[in-house]
N, CA and C atoms of all chains as a GROMACS GRO file, in nm:
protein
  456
    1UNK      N    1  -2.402   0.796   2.566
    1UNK     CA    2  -2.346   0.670   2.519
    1UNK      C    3  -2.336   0.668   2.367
    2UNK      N    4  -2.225   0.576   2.283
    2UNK     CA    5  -2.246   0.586   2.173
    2UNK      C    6  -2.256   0.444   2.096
    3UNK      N    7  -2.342   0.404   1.984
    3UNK     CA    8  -2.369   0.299   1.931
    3UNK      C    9  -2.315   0.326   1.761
    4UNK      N   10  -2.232   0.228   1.730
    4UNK     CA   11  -2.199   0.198   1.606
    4UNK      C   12  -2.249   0.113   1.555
    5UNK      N   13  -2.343   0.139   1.420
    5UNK     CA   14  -2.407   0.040   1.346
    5UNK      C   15  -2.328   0.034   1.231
    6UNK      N   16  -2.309  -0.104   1.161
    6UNK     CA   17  -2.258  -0.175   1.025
    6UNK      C   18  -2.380  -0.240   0.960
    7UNK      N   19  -2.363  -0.180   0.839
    7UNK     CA   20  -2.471  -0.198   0.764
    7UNK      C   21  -2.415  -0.241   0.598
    8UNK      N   22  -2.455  -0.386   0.605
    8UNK     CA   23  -2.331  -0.417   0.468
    8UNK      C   24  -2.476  -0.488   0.390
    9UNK      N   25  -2.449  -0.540   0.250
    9UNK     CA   26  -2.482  -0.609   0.173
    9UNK      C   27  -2.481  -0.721   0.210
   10UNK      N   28  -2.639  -0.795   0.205
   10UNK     CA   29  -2.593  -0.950   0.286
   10UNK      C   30  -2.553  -1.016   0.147
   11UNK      N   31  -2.482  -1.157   0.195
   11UNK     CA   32  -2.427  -1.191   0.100
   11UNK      C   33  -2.487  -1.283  -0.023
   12UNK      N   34  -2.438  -1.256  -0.143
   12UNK     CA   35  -2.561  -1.328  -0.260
   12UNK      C   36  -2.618  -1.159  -0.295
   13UNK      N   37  -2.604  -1.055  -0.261
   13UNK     CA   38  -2.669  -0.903  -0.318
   13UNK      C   39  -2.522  -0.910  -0.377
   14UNK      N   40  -2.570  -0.827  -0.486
   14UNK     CA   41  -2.442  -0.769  -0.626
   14UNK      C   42  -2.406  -0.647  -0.517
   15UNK      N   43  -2.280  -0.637  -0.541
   15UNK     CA   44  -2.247  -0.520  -0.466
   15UNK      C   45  -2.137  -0.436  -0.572
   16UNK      N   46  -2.224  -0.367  -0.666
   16UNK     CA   47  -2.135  -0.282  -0.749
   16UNK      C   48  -2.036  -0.141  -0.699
   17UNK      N   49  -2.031  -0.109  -0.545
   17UNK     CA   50  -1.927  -0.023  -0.523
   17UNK      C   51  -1.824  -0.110  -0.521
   18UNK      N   52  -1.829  -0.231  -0.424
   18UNK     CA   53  -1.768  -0.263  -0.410
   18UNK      C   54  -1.622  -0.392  -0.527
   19UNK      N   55  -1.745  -0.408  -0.606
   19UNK     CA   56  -1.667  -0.442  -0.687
   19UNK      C   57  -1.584  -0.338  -0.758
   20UNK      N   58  -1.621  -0.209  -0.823
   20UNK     CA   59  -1.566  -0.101  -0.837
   20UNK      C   60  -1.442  -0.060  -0.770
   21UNK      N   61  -1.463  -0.044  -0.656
   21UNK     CA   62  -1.317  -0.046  -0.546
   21UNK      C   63  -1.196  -0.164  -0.578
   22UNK      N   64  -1.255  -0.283  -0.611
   22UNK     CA   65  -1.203  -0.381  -0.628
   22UNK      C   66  -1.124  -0.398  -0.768
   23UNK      N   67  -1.182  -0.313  -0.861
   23UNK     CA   68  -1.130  -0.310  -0.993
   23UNK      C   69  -1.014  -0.181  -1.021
   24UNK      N   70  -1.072  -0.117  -0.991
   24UNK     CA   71  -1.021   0.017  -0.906
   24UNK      C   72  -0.866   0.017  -0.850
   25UNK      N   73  -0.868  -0.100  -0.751
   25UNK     CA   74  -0.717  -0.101  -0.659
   25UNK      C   75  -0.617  -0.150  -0.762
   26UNK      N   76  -0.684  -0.268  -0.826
   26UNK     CA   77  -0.598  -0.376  -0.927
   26UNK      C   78  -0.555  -0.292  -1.026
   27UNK      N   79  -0.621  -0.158  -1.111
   27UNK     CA   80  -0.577  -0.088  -1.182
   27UNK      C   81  -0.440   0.006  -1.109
   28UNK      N   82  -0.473  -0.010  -1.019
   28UNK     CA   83  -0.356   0.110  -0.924
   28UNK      C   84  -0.235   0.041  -0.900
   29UNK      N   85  -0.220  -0.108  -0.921
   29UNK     CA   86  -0.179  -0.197  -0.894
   29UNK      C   87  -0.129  -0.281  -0.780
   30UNK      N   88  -0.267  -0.296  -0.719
   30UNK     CA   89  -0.215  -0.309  -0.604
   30UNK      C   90  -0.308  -0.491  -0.602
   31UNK      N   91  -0.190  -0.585  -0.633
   31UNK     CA   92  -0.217  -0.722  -0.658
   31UNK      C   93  -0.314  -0.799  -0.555
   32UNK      N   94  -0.361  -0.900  -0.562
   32UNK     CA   95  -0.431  -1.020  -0.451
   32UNK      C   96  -0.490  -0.939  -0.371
   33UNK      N   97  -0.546  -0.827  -0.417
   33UNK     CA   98  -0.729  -0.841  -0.380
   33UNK      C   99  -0.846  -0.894  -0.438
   34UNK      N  100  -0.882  -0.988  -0.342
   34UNK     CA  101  -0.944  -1.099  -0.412
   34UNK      C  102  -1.128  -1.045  -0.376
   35UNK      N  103  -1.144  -1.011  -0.260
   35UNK     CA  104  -1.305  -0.970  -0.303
   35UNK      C  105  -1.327  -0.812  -0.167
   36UNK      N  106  -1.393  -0.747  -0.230
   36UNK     CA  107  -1.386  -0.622  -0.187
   36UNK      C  108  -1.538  -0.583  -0.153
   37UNK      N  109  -1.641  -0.588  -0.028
   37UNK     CA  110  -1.732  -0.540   0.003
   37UNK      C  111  -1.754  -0.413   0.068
   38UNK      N  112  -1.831  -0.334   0.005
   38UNK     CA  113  -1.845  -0.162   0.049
   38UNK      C  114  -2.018  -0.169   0.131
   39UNK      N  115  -2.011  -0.136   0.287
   39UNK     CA  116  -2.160  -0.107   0.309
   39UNK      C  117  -2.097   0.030   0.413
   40UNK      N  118  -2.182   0.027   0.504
   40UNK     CA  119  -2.216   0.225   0.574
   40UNK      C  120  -2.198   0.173   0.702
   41UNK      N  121  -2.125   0.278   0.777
   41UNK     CA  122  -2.102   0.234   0.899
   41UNK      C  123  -2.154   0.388   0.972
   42UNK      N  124  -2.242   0.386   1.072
   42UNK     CA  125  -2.332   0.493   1.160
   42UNK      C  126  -2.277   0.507   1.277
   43UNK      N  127  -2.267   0.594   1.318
   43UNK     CA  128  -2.203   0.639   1.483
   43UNK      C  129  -2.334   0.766   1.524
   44UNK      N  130  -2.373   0.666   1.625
   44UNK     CA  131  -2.453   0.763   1.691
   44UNK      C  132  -2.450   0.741   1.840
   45UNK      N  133  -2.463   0.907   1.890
   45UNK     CA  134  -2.449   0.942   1.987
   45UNK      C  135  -2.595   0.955   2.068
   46UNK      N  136  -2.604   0.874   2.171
   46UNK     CA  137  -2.727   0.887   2.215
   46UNK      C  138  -2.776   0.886   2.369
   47UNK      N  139  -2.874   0.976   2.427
   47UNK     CA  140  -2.912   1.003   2.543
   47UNK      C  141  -2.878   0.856   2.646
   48UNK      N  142  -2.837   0.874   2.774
   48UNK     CA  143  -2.773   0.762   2.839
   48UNK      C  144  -2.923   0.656   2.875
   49UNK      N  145  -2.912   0.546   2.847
   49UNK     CA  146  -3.013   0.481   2.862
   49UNK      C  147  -3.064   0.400   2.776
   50UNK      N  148  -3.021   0.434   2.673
   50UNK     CA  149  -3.087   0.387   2.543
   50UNK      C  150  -3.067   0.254   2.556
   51UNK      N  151  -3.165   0.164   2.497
   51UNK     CA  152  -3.111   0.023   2.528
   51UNK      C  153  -3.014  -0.008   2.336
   52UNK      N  154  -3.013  -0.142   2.378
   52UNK     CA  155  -2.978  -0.224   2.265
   52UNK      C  156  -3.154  -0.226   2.151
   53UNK      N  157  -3.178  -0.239   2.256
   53UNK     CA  158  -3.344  -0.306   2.156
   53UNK      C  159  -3.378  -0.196   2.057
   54UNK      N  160  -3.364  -0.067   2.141
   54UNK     CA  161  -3.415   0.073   2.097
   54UNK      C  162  -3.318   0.115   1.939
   55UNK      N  163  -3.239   0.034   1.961
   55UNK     CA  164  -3.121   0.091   1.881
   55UNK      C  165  -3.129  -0.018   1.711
   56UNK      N  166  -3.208  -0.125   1.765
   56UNK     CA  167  -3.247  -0.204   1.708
   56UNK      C  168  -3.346  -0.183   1.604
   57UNK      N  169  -3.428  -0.164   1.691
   57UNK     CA  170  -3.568  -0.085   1.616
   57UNK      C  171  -3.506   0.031   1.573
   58UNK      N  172  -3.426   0.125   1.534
   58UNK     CA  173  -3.365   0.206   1.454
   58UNK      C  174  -3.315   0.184   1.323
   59UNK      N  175  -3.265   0.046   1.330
   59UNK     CA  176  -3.176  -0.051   1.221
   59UNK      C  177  -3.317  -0.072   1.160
   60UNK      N  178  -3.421  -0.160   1.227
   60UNK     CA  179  -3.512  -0.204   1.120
   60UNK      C  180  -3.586  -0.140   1.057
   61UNK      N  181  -3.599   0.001   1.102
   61UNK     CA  182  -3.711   0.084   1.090
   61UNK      C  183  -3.615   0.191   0.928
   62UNK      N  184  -3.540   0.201   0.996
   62UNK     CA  185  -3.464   0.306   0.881
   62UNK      C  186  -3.321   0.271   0.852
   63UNK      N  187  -3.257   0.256   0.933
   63UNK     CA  188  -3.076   0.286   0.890
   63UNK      C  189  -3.054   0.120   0.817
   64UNK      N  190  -3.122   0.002   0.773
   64UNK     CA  191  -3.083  -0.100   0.740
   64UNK      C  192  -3.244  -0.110   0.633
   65UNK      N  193  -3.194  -0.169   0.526
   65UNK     CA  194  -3.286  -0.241   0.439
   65UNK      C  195  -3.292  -0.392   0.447
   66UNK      N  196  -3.362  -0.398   0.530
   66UNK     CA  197  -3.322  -0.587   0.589
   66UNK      C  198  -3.359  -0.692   0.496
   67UNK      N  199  -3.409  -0.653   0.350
   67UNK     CA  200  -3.467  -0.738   0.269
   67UNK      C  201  -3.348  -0.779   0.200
   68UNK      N  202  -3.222  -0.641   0.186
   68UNK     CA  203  -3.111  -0.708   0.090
   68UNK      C  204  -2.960  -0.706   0.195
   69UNK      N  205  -3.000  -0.624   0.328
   69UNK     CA  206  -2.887  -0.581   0.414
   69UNK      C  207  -2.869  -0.599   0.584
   70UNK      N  208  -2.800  -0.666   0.576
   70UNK     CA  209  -2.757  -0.684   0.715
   70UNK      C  210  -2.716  -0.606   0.835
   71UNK      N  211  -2.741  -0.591   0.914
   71UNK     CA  212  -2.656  -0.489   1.025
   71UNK      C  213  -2.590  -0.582   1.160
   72UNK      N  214  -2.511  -0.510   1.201
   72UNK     CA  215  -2.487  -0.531   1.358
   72UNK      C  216  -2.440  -0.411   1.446
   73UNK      N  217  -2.459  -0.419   1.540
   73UNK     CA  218  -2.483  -0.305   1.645
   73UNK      C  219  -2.368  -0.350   1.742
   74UNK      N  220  -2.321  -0.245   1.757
   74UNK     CA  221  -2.155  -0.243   1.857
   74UNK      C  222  -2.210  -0.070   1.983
   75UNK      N  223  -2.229  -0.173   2.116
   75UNK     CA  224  -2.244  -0.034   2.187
   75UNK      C  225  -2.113   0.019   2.264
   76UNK      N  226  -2.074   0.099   2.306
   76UNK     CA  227  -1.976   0.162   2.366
   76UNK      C  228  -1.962   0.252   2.455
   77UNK      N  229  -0.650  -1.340   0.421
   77UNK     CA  230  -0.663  -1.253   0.523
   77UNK      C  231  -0.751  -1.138   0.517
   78UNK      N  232  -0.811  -1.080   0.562
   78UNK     CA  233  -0.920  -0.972   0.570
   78UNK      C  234  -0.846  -0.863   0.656
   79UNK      N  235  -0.916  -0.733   0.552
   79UNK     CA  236  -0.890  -0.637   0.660
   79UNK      C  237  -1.022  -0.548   0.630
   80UNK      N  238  -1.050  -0.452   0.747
   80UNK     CA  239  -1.166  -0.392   0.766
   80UNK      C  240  -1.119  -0.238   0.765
   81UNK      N  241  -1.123  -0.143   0.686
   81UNK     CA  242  -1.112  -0.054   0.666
   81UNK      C  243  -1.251   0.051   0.679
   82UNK      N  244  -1.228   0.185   0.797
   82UNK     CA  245  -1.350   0.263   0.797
   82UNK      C  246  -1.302   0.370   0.756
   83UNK      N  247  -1.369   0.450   0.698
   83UNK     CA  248  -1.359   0.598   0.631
   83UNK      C  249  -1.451   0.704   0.722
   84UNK      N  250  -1.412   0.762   0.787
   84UNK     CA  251  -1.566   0.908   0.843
   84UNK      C  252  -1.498   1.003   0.791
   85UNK      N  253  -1.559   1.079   0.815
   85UNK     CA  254  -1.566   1.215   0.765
   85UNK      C  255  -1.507   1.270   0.914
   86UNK      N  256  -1.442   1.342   0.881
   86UNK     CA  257  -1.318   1.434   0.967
   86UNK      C  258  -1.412   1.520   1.047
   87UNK      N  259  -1.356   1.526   1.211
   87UNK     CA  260  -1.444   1.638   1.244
   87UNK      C  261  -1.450   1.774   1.228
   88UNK      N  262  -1.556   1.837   1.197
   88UNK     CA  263  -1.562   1.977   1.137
   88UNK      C  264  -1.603   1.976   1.044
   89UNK      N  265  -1.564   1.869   0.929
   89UNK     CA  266  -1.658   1.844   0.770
   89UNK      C  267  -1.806   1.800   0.838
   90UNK      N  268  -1.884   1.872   0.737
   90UNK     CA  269  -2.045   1.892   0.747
   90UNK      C  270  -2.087   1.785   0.728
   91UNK      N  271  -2.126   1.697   0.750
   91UNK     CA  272  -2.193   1.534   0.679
   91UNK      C  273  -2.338   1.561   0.717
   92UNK      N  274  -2.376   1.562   0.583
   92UNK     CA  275  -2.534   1.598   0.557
   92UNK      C  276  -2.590   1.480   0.573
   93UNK      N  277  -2.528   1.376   0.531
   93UNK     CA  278  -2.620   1.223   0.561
   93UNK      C  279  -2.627   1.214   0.713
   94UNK      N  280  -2.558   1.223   0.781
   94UNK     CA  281  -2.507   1.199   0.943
   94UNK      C  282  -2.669   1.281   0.955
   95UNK      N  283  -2.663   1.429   0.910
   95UNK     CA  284  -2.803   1.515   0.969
   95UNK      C  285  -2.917   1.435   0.925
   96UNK      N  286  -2.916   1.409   0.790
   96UNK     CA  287  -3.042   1.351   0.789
   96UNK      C  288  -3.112   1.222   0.833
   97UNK      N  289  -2.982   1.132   0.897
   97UNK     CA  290  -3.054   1.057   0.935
   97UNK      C  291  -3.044   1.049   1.080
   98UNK      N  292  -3.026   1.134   1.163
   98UNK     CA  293  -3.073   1.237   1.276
   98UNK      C  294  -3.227   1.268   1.277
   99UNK      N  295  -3.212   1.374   1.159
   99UNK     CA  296  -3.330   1.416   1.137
   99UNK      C  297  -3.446   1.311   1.099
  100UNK      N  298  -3.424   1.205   1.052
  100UNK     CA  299  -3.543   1.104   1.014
  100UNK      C  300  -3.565   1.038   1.150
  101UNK      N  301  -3.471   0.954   1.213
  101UNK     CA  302  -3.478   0.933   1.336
  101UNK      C  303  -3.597   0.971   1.461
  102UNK      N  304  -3.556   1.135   1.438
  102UNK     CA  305  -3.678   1.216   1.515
  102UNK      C  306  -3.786   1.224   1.452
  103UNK      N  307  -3.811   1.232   1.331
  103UNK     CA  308  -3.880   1.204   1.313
  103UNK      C  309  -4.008   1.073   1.304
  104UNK      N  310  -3.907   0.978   1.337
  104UNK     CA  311  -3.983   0.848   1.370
  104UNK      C  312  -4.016   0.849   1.528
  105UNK      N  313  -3.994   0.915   1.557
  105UNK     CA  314  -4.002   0.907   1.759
  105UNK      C  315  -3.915   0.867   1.834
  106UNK      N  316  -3.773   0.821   1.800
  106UNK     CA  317  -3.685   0.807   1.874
  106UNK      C  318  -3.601   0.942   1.924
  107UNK      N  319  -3.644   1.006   2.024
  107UNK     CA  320  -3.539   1.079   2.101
  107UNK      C  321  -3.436   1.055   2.165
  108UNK      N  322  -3.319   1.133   2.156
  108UNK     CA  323  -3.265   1.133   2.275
  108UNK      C  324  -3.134   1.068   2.094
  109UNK      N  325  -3.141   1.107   2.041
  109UNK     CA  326  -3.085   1.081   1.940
  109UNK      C  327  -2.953   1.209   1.898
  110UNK      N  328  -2.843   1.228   1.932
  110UNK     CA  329  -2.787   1.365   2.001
  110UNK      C  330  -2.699   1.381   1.857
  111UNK      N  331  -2.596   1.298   1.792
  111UNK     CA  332  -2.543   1.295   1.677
  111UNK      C  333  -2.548   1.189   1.605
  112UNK      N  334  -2.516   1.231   1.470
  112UNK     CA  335  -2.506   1.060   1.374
  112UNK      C  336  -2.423   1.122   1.295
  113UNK      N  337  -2.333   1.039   1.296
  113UNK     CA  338  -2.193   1.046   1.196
  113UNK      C  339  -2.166   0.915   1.073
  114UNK      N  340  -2.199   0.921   0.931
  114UNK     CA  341  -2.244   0.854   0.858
  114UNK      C  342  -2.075   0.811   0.786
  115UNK      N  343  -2.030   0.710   0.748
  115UNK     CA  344  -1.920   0.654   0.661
  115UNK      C  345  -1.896   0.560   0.623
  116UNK      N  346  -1.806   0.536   0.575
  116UNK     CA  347  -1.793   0.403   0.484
  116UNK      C  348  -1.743   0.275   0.558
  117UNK      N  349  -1.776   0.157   0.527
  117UNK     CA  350  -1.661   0.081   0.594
  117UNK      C  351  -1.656  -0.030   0.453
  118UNK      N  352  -1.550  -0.084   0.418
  118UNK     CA  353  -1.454  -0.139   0.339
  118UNK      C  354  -1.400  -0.275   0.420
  119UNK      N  355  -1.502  -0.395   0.351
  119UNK     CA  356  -1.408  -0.519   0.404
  119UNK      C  357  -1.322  -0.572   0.252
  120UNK      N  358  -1.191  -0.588   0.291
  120UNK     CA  359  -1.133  -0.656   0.197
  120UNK      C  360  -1.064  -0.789   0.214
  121UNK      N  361  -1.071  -0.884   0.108
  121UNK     CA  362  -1.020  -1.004   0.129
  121UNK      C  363  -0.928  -1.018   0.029
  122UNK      N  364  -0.788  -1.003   0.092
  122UNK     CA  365  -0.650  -0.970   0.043
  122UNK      C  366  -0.550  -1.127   0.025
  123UNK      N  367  -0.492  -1.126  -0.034
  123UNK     CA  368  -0.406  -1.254  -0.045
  123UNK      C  369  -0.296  -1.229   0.106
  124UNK      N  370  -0.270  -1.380   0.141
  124UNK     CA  371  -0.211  -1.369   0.274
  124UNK      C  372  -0.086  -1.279   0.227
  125UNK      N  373  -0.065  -1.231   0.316
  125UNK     CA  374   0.127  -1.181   0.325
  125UNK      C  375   0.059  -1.044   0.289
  126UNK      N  376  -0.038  -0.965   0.236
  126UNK     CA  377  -0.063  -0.830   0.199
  126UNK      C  378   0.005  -0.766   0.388
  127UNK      N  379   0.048  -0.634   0.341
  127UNK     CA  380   0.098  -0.601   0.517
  127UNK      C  381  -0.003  -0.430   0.537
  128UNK      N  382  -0.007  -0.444   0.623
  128UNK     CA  383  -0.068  -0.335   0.704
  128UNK      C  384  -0.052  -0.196   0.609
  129UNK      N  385   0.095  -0.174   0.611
  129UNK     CA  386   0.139  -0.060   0.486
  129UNK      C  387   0.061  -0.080   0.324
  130UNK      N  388   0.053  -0.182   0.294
  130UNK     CA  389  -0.045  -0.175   0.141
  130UNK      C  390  -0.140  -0.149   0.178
  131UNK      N  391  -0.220  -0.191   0.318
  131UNK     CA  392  -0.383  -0.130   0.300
  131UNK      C  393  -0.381   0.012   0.321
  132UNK      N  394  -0.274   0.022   0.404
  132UNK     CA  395  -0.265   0.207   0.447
  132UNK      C  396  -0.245   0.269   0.277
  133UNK      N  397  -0.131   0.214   0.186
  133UNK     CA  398  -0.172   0.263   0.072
  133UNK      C  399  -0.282   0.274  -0.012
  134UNK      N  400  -0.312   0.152   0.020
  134UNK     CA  401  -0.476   0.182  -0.067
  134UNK      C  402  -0.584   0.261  -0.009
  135UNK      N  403  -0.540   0.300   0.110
  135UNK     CA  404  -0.666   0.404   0.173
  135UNK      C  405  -0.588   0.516   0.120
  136UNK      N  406  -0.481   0.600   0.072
  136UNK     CA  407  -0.425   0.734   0.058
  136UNK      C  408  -0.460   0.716  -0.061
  137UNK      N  409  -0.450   0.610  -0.122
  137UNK     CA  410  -0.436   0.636  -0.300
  137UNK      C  411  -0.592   0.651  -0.318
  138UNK      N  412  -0.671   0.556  -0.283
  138UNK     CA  413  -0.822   0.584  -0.316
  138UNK      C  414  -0.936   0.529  -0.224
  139UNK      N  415  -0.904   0.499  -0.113
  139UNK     CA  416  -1.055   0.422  -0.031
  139UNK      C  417  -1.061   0.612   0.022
  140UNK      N  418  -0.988   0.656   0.095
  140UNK     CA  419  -1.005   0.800   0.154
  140UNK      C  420  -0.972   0.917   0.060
  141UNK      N  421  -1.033   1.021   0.099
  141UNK     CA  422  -1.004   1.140   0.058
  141UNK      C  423  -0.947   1.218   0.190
  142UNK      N  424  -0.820   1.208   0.147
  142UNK     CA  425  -0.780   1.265   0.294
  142UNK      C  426  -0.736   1.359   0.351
  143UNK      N  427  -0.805   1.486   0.221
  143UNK     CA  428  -0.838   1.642   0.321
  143UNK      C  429  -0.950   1.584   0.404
  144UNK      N  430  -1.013   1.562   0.357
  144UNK     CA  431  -1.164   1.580   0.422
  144UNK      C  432  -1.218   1.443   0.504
  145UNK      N  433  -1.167   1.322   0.482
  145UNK     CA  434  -1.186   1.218   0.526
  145UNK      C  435  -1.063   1.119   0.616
  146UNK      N  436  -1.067   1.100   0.723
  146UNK     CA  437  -0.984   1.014   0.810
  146UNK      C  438  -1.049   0.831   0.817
  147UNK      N  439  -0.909   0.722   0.851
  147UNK     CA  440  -0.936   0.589   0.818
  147UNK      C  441  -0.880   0.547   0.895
  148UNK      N  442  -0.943   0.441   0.922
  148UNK     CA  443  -0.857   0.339   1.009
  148UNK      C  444  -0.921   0.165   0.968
  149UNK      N  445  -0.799   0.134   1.024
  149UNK     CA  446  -0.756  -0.002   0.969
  149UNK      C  447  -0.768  -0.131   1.036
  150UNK      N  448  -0.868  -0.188   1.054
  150UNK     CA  449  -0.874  -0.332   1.073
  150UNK      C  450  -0.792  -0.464   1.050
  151UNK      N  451  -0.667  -0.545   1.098
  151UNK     CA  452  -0.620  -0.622   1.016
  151UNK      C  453  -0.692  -0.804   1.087
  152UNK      N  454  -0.746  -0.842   1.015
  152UNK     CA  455  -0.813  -0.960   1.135
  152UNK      C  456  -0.813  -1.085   1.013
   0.00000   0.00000   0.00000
């Protein structure tokens, strides 16, 4: 089975890639981009069974910094 | 309007982050942990009327590197 985690900047954290990207496009000229957030998106492939919870405790434990970052979990 | 743009890494390119956080994974005790494929994802908040073709440009010109990196496009 495979689980996709999103792992962004919650909001109110400075997010300097993303502003970068954002300054970035406007130089390229590419007009009315108005706000531009950059976080990590995980694809993992995992033994059949795995729950949601398990995948959870993955996010809190390592793949998410939950003090400044948010996740959500998409299974498939 | 928002669009959600993801970046991975192409299959066959090596993604060392994808291994290591495989490798940390097992190391925390979660088995059964088979691949992890690590990339970007890109939310942007675009002025209405932006069309599908400008975000595809802004992923060729600079969200992707696109020997080595493939994207796809969110429009929501």
């Amino acid at each position: 089975m495979k689980a996709r985690v999103h792992v962004m900047l919650k909001n109110g954290v400075l997010d300097p890639q993303g502003a970068a990207v954002r300054h970035a496009l406007g130089a390229l000229g590419f007009d009315g981009v108005e706000r531009v957030r950059q976080g990590k998106v995980i694809d993992l492939d995992l033994a059949e069974g795995t729950t949601e919870a398990q995948v959870r405790d993955m996010c809190e434990k390592l793949l998410a910094n939950t003090v400044i970052e948010s996740y959500s979990i998409e299974l498939g």
